[in-house]
PDB file with one MODEL, atoms N, CA, C and O in Angstrom:
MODEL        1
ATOM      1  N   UNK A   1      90.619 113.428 116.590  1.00  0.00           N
ATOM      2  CA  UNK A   1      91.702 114.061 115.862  1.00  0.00           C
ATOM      3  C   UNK A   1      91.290 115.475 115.475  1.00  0.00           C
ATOM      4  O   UNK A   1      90.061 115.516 115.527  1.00  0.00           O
ATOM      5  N   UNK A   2      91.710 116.456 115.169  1.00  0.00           N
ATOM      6  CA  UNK A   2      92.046 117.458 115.252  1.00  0.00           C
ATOM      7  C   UNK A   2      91.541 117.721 114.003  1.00  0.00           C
ATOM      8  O   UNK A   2      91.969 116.711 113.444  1.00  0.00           O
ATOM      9  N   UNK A   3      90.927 118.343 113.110  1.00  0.00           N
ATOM     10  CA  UNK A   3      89.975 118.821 111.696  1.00  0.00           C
ATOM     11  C   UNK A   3      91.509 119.004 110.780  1.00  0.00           C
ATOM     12  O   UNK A   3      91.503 118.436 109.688  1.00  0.00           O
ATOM     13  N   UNK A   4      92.544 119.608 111.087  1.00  0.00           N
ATOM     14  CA  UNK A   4      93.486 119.796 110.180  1.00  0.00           C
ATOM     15  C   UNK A   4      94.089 118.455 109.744  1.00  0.00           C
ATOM     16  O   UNK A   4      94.474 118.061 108.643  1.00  0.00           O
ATOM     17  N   UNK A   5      94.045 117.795 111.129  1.00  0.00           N
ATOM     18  CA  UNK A   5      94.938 116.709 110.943  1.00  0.00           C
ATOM     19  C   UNK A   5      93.792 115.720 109.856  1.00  0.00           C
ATOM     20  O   UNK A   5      94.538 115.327 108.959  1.00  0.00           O
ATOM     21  N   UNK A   6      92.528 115.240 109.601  1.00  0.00           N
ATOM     22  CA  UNK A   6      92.053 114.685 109.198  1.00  0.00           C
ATOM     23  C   UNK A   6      91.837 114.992 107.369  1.00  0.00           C
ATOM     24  O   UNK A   6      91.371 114.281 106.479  1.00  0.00           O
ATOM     25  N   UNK A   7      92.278 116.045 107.367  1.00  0.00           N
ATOM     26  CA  UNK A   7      92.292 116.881 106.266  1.00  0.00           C
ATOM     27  C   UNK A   7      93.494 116.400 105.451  1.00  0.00           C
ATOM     28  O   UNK A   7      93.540 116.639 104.244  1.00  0.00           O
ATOM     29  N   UNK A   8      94.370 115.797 106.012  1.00  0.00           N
ATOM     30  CA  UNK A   8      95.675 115.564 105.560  1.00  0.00           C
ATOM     31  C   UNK A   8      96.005 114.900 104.575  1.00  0.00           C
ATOM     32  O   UNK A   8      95.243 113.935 104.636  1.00  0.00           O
ATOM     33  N   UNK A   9      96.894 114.718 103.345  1.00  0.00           N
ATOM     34  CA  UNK A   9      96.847 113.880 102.422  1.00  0.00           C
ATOM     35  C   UNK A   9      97.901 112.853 103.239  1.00  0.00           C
ATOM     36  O   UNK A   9      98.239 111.901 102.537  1.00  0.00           O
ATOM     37  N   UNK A  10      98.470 112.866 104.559  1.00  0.00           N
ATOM     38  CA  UNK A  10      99.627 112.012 104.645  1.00  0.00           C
ATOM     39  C   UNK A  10      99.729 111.990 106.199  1.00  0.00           C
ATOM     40  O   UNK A  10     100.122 113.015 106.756  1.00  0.00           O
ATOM     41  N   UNK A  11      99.415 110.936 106.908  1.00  0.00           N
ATOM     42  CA  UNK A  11      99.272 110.950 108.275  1.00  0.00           C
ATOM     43  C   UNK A  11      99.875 109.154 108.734  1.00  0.00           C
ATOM     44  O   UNK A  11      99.496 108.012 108.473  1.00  0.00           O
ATOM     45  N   UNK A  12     101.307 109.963 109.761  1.00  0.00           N
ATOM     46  CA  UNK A  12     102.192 109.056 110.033  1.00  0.00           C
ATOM     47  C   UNK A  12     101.741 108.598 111.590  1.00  0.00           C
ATOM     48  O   UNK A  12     101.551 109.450 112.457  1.00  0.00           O
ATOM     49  N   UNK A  13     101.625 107.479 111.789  1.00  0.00           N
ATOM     50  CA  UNK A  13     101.129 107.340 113.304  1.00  0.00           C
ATOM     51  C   UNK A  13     102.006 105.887 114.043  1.00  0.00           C
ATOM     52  O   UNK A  13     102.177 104.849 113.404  1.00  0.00           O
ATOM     53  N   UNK A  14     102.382 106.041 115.165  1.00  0.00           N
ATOM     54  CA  UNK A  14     102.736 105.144 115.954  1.00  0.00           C
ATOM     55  C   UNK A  14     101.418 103.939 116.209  1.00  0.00           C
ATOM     56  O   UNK A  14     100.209 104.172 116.205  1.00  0.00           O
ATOM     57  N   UNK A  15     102.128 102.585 116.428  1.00  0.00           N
ATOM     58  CA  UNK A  15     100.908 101.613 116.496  1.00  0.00           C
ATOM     59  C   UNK A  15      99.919 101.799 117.693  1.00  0.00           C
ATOM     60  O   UNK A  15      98.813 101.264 117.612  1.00  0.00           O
ATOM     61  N   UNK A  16     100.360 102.753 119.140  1.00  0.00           N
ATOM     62  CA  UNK A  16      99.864 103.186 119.703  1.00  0.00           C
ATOM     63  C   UNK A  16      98.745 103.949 120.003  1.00  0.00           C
ATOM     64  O   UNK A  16      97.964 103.889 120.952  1.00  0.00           O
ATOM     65  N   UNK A  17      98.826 105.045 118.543  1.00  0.00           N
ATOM     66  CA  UNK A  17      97.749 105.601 118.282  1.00  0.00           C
ATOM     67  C   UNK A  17      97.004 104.595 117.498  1.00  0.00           C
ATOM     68  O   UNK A  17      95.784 104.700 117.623  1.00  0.00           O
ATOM     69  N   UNK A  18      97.325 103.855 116.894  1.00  0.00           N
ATOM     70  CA  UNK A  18      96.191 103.213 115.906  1.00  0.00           C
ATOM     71  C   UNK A  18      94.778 103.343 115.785  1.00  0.00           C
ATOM     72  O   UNK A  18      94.082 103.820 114.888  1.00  0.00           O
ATOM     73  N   UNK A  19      94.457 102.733 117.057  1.00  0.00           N
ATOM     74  CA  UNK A  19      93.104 102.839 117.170  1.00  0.00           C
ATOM     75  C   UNK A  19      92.082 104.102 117.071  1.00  0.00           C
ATOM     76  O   UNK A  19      91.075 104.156 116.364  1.00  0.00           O
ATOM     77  N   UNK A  20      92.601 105.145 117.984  1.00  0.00           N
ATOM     78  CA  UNK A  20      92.121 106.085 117.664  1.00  0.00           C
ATOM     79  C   UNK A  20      92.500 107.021 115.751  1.00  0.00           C
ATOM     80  O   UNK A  20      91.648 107.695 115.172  1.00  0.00           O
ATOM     81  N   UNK A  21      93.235 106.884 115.470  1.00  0.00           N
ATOM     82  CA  UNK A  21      93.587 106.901 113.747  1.00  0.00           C
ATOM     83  C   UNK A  21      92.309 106.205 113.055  1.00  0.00           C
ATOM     84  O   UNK A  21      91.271 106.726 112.647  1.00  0.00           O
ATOM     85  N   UNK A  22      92.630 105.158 113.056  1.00  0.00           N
ATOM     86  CA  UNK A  22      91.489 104.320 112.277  1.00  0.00           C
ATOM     87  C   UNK A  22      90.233 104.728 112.439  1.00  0.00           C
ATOM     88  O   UNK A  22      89.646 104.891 111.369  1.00  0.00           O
ATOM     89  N   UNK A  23      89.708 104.917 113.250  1.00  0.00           N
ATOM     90  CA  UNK A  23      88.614 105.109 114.049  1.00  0.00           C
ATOM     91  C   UNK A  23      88.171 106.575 113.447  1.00  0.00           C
ATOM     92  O   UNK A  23      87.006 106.946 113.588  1.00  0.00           O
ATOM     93  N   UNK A  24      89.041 107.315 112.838  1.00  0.00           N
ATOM     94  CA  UNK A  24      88.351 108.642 112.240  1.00  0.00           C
ATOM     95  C   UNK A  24      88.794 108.727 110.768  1.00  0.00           C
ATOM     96  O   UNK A  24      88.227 109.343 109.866  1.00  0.00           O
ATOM     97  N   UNK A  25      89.897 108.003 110.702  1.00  0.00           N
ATOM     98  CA  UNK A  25      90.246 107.800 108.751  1.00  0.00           C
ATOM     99  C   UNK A  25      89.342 106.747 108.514  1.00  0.00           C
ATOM    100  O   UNK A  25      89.050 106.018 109.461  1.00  0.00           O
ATOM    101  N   UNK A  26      88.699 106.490 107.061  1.00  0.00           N
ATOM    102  CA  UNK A  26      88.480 105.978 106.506  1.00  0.00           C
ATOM    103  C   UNK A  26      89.048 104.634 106.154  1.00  0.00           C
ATOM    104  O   UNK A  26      90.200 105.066 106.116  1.00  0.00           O
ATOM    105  N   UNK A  27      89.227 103.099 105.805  1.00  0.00           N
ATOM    106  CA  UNK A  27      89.678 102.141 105.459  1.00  0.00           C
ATOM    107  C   UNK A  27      90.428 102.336 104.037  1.00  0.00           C
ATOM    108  O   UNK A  27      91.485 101.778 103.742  1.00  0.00           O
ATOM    109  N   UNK A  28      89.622 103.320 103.118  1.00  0.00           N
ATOM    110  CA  UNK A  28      89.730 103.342 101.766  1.00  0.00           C
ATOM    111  C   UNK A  28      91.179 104.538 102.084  1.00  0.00           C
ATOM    112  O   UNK A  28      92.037 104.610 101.205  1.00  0.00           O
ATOM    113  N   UNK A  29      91.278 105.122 102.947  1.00  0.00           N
ATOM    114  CA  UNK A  29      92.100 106.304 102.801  1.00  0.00           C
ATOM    115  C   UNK A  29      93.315 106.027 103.761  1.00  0.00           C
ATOM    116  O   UNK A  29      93.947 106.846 104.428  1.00  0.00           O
ATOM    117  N   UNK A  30      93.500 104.533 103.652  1.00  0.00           N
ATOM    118  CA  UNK A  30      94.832 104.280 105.082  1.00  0.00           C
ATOM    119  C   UNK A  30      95.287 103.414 104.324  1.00  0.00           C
ATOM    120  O   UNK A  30      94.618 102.414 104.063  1.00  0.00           O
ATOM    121  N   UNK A  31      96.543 103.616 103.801  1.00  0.00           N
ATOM    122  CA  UNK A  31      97.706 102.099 103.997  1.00  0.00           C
ATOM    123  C   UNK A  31      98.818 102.289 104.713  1.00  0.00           C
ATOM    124  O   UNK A  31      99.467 103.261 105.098  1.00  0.00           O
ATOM    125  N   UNK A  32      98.915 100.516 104.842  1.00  0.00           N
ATOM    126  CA  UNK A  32      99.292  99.912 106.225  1.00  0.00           C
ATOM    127  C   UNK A  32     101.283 100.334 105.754  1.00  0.00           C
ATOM    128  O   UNK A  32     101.762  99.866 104.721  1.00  0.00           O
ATOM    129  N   UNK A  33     101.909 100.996 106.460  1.00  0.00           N
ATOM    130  CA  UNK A  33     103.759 100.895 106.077  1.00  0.00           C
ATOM    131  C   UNK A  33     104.309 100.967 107.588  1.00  0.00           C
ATOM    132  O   UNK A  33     104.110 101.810 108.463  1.00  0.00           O
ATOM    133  N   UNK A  34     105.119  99.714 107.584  1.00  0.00           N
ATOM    134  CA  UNK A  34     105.572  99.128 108.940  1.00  0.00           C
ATOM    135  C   UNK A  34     107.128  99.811 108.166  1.00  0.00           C
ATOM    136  O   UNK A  34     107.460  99.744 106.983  1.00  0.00           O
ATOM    137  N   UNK A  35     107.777 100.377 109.190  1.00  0.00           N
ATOM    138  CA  UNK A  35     109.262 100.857 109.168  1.00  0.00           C
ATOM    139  C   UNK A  35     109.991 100.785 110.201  1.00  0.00           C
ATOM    140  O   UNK A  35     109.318 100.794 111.231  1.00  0.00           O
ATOM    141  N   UNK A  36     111.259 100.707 110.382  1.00  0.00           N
ATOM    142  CA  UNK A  36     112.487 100.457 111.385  1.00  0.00           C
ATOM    143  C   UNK A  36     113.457 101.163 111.256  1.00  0.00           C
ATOM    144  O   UNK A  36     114.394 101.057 110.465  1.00  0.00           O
ATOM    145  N   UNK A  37     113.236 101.990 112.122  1.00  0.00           N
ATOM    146  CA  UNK A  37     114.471 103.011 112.833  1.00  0.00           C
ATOM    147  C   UNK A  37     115.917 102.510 112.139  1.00  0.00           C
ATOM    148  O   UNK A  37     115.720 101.296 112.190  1.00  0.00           O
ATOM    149  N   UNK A  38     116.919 102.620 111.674  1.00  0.00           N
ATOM    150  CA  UNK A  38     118.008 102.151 111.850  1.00  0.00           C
ATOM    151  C   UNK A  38     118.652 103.290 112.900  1.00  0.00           C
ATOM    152  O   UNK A  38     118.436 104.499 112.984  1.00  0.00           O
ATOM    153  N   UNK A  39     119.768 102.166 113.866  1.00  0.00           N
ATOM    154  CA  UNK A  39     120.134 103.172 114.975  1.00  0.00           C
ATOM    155  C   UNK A  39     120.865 104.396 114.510  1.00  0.00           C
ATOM    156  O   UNK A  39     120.550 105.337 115.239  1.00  0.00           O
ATOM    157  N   UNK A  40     121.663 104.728 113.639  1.00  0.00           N
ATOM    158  CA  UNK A  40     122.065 105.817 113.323  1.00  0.00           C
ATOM    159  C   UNK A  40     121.127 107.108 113.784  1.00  0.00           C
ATOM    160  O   UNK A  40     121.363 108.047 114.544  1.00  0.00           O
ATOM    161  N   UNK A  41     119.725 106.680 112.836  1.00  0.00           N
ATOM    162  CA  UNK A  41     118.855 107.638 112.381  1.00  0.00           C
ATOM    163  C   UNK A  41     118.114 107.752 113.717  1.00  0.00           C
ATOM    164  O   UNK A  41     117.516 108.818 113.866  1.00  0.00           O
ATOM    165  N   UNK A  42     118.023 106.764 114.836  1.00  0.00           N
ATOM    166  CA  UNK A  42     117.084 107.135 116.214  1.00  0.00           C
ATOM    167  C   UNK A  42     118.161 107.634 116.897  1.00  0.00           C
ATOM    168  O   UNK A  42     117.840 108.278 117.896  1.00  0.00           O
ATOM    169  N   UNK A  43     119.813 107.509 116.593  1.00  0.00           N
ATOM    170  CA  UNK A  43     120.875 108.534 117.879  1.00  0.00           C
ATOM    171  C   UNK A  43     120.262 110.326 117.507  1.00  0.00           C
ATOM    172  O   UNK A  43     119.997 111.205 118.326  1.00  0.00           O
ATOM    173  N   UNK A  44     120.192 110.379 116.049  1.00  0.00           N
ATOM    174  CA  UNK A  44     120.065 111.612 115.535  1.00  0.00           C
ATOM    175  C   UNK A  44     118.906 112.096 115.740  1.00  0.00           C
ATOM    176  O   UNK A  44     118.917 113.326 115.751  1.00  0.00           O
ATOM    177  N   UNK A  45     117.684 111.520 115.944  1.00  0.00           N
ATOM    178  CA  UNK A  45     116.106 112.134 116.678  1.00  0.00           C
ATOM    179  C   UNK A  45     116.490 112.310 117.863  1.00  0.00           C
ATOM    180  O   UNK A  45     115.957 113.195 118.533  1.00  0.00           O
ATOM    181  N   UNK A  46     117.519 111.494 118.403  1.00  0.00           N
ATOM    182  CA  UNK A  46     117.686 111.419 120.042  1.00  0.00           C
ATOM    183  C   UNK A  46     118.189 112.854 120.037  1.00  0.00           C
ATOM    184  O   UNK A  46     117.526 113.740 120.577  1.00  0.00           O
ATOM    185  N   UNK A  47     119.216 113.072 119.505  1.00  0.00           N
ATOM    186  CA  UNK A  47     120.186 114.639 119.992  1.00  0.00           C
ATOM    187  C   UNK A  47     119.469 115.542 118.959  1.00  0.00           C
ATOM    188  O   UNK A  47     119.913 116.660 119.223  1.00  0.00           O
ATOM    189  N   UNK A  48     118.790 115.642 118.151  1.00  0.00           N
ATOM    190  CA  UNK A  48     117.571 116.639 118.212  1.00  0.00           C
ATOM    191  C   UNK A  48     117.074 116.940 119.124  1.00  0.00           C
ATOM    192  O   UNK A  48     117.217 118.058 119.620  1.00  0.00           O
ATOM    193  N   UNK A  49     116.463 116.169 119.529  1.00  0.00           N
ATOM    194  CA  UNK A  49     115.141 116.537 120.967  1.00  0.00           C
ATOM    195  C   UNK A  49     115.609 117.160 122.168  1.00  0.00           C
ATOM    196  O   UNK A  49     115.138 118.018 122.915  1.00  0.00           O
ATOM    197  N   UNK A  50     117.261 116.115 122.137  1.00  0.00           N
ATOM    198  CA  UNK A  50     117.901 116.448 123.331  1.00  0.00           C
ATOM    199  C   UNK A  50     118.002 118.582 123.370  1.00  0.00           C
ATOM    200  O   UNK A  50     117.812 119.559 124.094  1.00  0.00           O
ATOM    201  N   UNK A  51     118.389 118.206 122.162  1.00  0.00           N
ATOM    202  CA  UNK A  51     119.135 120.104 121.876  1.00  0.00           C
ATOM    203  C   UNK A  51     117.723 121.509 122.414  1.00  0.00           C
ATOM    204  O   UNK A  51     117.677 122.644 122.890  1.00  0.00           O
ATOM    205  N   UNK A  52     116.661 120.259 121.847  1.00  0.00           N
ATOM    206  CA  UNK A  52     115.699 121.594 121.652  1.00  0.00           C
ATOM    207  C   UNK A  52     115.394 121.652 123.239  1.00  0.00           C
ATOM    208  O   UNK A  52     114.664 122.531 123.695  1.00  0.00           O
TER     209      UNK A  52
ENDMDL
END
């Protein structure tokens, strides 16, 4: 990870990355928050991304 990024008071990660996450945060400095898209809110990331 990247020195800024480890520096961070607040680091959001897909379960994908996990491993590598964990692996440079600390245990004491990670809690675990499982969240779910509601579709509204993933059409509206969708036509963000789309636009840019």
């Amino acid at each position: 990870l990247p020195l800024f990024v480890r520096e961070s008071d607040l680091i959001l990660y897909t379960s994908d990355c996990a491993r590598l996450v964990e692996q440079k945060v600390p245990q004491k400095s990670r809690l675990r928050l499982d969240y779910m898209l509601s579709e509204k809110s993933s059409e509206m990331i969708r036509a963000e991304l789309w636009d840019q």
